[in-house]
N, C-alpha and C positions, 0 to 999 in steps of 0.2 A: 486519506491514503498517504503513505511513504513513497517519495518518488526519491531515484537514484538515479542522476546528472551527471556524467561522463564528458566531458567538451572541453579542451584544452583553451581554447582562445576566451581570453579572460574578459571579454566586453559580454560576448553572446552568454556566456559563462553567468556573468552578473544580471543582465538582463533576463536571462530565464528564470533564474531564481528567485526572484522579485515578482516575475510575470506567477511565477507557481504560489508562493507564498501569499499574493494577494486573492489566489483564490484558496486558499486557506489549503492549501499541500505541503503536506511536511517536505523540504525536502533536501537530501545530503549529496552534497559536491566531491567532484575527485576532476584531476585534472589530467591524468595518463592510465595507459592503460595496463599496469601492473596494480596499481591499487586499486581501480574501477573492478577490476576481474575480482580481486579481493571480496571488494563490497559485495557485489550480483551474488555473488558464491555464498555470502551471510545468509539467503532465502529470507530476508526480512523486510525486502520492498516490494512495492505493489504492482510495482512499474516500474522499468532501469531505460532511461533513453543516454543512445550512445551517439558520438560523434563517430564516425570511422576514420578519420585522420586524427591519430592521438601518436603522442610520445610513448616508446615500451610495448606497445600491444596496441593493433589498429583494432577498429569495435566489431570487423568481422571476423577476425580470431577471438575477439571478448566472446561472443555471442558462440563461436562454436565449441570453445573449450569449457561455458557454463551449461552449455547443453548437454556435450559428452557428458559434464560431471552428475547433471540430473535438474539442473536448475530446471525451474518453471514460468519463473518471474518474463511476463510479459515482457517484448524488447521493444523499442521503438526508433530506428533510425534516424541518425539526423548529419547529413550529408551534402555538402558545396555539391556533389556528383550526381550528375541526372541520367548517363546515359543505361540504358537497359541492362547492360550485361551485370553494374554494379548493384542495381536495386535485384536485378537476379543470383547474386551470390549474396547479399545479405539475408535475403530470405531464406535461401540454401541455406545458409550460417546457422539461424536458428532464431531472425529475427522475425516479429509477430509482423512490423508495419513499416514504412519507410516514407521519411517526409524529407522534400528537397530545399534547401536553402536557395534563395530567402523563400522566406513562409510568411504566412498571413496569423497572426496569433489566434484569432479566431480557430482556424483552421487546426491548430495546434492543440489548442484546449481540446477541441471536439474527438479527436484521434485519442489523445487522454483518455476522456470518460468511457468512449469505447472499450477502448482497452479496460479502463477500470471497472466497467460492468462485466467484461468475458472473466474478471478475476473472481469477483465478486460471486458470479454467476447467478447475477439479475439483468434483464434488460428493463423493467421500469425504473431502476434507481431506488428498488424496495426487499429490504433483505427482510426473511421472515425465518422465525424457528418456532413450533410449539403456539402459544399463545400472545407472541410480541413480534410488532415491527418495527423494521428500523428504515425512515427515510434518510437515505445518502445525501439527497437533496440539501433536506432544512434541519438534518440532527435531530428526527421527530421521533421518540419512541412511542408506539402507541400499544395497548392490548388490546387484543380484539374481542376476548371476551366482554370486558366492562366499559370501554369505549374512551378510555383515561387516556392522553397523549402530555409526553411533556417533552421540553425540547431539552436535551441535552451538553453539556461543555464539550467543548472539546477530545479533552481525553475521557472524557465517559463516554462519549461517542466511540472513542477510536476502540476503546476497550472490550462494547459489547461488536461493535463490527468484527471484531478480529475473532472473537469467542465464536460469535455467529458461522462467521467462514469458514474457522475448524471446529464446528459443533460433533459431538461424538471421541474428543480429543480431548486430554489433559494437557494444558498449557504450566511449563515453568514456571515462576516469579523472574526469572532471567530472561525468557522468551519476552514474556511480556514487558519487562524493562526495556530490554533493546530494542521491543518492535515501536513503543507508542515513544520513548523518549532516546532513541539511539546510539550509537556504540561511542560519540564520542561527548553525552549528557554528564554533566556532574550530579544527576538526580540520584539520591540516596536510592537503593530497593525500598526502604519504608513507602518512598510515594506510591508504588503501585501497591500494598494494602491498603494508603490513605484510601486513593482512587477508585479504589476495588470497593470498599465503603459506600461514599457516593454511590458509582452505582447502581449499587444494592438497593438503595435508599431511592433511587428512581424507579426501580421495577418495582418497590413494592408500593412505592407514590401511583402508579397507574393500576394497581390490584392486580399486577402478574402472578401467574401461577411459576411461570419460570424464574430461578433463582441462579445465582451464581455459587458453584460451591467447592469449598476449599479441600481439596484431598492431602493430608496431612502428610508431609514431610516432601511432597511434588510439586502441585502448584494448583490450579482452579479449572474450571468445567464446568459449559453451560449445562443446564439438565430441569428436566420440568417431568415430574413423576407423576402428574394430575390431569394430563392429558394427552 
């Protein structure tokens, strides 16, 4: 998953990103909140946690001006402020959850995957389309027909999850660019054909019936004709 980090104070700043990153979270930083607002607005993360004390724009204005706009992306609060009135206007805001500083990391991850499963729209941590799964867990693609599981990289992973979550949908070569490698990646477009490759090369390694398929001059689309 793409996580979007919003937190001014550059210690907590560094330490989440690290804390995120070791659990293998993409994830992109902003420090105030005229360019955080920016970001949330991309629709291209999975998860956006906001501080609400930020320079330019506090994260209860973030969270209501990405709402009005249409955003979706899961919010998750992170705020010195305990008392009631404030966890009750961020919620108003348009935020999904609110956690108080200091926090327990434990506690933090956990509110995460939450969230990352209501995105997802799994609660065992098992995305499914057609004749393939995908465990969130361990990057495990498996088909259910032929019983073939293989574990996938990273961005193969992130590739079919994302296909999976807008299955029925034509995705860009620019969507996909910016979702698995980000707006500020020096990654040529060619990598996500490379990539796109690869995964192909996996689903037919486990004897998928579902393919990945390129709609000419657009961009790619999960789709499985045979079942």
């Amino acid at each position: 998953m793409r996580i979007l980090l919003i937190e001014d104070e550059k210690r907590m700043a560094q330490a989440l990103c690290e804390i995120l990153r070791l659990e293998k979270y993409e994830v992109d930083h902003y420090d105030n909140g005229i360019d955080g607002l920016a970001a949330i607005e991309s629709n291209i993360y999975d998860i956006a946690i906001l501080d609400v004390m930020l320079p330019g724009m506090n994260g209860f204005e973030i969270a209501k001006n990405a709402r009005q706009k249409g955003t979706v992306t899961p919010i998750l609060m992170l705020t010195a402020k305990a008392e009631l009135d404030d966890k009750v206007t961020g919620l108003d805001s348009g935020a999904d959850d609110y956690l108080t500083k200091p926090f327990m990391t434990k506690e933090l991850l956990a509110r995460i995957r939450a969230l990352g499963r209501r995105t997802l729209g799994t609660t065992d941590g098992i995305l499914s389309f057609a004749d393939i799964t995908l465990d969130t867990g361990t990057l495990t693609l498996t088909c259910t027909t032929s019983g073939q599981g293989v574990r996938l990289s990273e961005k193969e992973y992130r590739i079919l999850e994302y296909l999976i979550a807008n299955s029925g949908q034509i995705l860009t070569r620019d969507q996909l660019s910016v979702k698995i490698w980000g707006f500020e990646s020096d990654s040529e477009y060619n990598n996500v054909e490379v990539y796109m490759s690869f995964t192909r090369k996996k689903l037919a390694f486990v004897q998928a019936k579902t393919e990945i398929k390129a709609v000419r001059g657009i961009g790619y689309e999960l789709r499985c004709d045979d079942v």
